[in-house]
Rosetta silent file (secondary structure, phi, psi, omega in degrees, C-alpha in Angstrom):
SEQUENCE: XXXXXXXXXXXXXXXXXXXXXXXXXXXXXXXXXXXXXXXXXXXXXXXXXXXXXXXXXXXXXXXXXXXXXXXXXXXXXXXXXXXXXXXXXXXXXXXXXXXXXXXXXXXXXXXXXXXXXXXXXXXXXXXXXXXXX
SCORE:     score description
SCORE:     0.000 S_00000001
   1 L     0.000  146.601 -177.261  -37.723  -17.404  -68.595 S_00000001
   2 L   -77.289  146.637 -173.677  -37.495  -18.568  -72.161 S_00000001
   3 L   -79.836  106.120 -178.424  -34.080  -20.468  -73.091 S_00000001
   4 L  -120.023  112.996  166.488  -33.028  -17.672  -75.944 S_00000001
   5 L   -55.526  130.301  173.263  -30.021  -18.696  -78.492 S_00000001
   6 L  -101.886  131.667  174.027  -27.631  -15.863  -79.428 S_00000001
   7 L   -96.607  146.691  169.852  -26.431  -16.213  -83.092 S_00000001
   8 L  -117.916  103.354 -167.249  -23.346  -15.304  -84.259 S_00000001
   9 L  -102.467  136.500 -175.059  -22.793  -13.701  -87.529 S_00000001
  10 L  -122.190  160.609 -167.023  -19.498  -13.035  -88.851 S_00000001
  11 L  -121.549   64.318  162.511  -18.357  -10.888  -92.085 S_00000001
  12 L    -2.771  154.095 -176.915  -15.420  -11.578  -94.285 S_00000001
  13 H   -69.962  -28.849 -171.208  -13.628   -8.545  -95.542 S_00000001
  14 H   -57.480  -33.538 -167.341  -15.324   -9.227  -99.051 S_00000001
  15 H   -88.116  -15.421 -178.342  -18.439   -9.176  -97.633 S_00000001
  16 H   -62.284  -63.799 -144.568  -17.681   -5.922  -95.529 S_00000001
  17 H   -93.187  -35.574  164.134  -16.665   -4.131  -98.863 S_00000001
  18 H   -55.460  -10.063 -154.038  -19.770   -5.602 -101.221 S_00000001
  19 H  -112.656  -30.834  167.462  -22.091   -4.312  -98.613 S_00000001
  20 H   -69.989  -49.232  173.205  -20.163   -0.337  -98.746 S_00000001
  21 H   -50.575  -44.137 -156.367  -20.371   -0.719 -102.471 S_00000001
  22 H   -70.574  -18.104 -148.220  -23.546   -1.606 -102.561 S_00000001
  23 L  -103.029   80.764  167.493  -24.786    1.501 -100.728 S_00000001
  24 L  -139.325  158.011  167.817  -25.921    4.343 -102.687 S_00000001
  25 L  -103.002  138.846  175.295  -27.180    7.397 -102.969 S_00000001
  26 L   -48.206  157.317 -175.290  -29.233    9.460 -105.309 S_00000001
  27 L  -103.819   41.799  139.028  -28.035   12.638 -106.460 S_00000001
  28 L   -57.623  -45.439 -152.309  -31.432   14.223 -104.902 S_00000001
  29 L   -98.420   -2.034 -158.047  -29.172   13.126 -101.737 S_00000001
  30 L   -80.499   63.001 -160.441  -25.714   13.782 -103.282 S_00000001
  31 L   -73.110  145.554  149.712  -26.403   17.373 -101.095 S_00000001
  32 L  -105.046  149.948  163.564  -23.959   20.713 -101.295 S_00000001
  33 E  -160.298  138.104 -145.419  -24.715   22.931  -98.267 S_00000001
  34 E  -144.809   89.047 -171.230  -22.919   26.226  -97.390 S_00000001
  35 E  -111.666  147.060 -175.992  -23.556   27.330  -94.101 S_00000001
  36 L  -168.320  138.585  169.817  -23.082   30.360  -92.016 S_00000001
  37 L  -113.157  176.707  173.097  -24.169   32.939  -89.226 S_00000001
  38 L   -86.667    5.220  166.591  -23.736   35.980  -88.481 S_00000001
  39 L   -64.348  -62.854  179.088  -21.691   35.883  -85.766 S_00000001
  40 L   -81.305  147.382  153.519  -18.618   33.720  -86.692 S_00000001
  41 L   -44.307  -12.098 -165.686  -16.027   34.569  -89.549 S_00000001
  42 E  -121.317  177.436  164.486  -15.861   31.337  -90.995 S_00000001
  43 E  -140.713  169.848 -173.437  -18.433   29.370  -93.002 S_00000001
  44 E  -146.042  132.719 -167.755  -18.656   25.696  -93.913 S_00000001
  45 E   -91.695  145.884  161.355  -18.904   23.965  -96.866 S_00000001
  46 E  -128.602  137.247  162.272  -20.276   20.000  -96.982 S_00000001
  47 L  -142.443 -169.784  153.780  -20.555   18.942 -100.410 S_00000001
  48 L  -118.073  -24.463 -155.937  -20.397   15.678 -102.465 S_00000001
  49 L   -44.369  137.985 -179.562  -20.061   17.914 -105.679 S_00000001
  50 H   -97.146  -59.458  177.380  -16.518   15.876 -106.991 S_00000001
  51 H   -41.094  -37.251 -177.049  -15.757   19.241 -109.111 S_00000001
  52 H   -72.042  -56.416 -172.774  -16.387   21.767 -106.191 S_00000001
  53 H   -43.220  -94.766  168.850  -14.162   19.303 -103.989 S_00000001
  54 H    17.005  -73.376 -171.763  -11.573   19.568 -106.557 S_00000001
  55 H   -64.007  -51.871 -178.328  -11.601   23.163 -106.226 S_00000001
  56 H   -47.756  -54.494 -170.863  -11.878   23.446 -102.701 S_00000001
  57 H   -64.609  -23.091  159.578   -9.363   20.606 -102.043 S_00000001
  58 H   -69.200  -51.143  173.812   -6.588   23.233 -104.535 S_00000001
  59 H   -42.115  -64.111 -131.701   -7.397   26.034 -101.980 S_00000001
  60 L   -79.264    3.967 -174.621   -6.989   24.650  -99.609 S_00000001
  61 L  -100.971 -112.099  -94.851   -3.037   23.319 -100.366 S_00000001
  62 L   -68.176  -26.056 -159.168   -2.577   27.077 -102.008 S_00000001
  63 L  -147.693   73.116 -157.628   -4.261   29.200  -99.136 S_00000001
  64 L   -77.229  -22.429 -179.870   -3.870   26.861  -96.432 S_00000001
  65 L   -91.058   18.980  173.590   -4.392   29.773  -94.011 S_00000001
  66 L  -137.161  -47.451  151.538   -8.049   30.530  -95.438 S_00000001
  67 L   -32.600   57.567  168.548   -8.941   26.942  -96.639 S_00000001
  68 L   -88.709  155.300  158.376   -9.699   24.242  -94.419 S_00000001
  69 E   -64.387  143.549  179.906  -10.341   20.846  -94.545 S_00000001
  70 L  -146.557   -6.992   57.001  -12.346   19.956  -91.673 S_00000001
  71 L   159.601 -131.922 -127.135  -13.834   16.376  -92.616 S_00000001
  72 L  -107.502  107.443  174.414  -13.938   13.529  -94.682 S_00000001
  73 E   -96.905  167.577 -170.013  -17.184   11.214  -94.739 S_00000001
  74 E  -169.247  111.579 -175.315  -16.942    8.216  -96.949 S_00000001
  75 E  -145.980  113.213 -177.136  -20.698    6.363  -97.730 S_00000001
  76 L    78.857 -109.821 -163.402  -20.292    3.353 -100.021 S_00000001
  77 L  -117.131   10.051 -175.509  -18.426    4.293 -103.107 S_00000001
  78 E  -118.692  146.322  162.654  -19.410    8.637 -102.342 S_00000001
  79 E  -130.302  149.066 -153.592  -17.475   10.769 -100.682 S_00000001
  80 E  -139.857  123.112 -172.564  -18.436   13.971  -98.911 S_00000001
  81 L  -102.433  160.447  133.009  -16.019   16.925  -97.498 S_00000001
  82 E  -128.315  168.228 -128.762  -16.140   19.598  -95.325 S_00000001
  83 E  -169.759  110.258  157.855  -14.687   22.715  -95.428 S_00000001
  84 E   -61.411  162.723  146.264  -13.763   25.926  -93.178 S_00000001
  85 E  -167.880  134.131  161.966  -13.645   28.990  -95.238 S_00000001
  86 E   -28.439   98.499 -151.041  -13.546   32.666  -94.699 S_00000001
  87 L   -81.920    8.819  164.431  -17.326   33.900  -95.021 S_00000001
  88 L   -94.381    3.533  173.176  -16.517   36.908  -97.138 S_00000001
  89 L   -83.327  -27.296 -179.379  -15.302   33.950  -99.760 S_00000001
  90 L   -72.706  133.232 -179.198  -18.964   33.128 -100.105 S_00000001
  91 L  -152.747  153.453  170.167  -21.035   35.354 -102.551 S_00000001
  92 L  -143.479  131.713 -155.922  -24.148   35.212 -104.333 S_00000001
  93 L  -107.914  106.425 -174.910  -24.620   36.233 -107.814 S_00000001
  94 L   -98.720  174.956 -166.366  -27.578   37.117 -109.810 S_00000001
  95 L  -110.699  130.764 -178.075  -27.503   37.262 -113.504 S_00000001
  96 L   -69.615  113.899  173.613  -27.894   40.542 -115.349 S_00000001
  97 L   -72.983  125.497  179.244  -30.304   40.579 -118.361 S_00000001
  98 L  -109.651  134.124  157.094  -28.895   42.913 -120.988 S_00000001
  99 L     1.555  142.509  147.650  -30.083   44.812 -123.813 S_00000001
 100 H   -30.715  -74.663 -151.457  -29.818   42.456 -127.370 S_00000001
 101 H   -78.703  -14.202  169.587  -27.818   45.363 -128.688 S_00000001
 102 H   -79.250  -40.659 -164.130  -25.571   45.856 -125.457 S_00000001
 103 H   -75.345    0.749  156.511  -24.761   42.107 -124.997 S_00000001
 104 H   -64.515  -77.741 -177.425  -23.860   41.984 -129.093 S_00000001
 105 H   -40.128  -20.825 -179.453  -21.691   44.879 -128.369 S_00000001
 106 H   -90.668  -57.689  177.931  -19.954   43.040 -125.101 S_00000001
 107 H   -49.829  -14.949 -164.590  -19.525   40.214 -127.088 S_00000001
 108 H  -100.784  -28.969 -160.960  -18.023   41.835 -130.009 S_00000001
 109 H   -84.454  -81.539  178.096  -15.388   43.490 -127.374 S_00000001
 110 H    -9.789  -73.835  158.515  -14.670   39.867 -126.167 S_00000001
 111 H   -27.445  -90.908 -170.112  -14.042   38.846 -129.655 S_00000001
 112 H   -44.860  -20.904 -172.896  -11.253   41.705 -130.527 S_00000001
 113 H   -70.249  -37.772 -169.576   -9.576   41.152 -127.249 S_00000001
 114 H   -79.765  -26.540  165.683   -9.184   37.481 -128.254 S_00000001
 115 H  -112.260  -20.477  140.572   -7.692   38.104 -131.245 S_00000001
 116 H   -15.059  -63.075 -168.326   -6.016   41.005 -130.402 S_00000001
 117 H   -70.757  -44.248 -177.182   -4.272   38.810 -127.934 S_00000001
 118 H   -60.270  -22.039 -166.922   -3.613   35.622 -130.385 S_00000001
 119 H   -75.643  -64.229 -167.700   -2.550   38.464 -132.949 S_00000001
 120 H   -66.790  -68.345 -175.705   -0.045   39.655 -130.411 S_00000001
 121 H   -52.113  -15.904 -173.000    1.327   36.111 -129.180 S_00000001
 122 H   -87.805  -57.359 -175.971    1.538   35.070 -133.451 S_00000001
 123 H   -43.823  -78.222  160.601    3.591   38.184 -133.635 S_00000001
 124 H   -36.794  -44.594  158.585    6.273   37.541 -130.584 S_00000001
 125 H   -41.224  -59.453  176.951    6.800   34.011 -132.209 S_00000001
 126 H   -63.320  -30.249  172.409    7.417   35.173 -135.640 S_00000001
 127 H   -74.129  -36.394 -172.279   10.193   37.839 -134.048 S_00000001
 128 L   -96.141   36.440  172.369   11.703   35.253 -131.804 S_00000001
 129 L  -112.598  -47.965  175.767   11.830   33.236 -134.614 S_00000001
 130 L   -82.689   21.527 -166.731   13.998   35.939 -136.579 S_00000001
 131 L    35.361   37.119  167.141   15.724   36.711 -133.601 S_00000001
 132 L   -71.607  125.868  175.108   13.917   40.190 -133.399 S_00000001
 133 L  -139.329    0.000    0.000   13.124   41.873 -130.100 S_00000001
């Protein structure tokens, strides 16, 4: 049998943490995926998305009983969640093309509401300014 040397390489923490920095992925690879069957109640989120995480990561401290964390991958400098959720929270939306003249006409609604409302909140200042009520 051949006389075979074992080398021994060892890694400083510095070099531990340049070589997890150094590590990245494209955001071809930066994946969301939102899975479910039709059996179970729950569905599961994986994302990288840092806004949807955000969001996810409020449910879940407000609606702790429909939100879970379930979890936390960490590759390089990206991090990637998962997520329990109630599968009637998942929906998919298409988008309605409208008439020119209805979506002028939606828009125009939109508009009055908006000032309507700033109209109303300028008003309640100016009384509780005069002590009016």
């Amino acid at each position: 049998m051949a006389n075979i040397k074992k080398k021994t390489i060892s890694f400083t923490q510095q070099d531990v943490k340049a070589r997890e920095n150094s590590f990245a992925l494209t955001g071809y690879e930066r994946v969301t995926t939102f899975n479910f069957n039709e059996e179970d109640k729950e569905a599961s989120i994986y994302t990288y998305n840092k806004d949807l995480i955000k969001k996810l990561d409020k449910y879940c401290q407000e609606f702790p009983k429909l939100y879970k964390l379930t979890n936390t991958d960490k590759y390089g400098k990206y991090i990637a969640k998962t997520y329990s959720v109630p599968k009637e929270m998942i929906s998919v939306r298409f988008p309605t093309d409208l008439p020119e003249k209805q979506s002028n006409v939606l828009i125009n609604i939109a508009k009055k509401r908006i000032e309507a409302e700033a109209l109303k909140q300028h008003s309640s200042v100016q009384l509780s300014l005069l002590n009016i009520k």
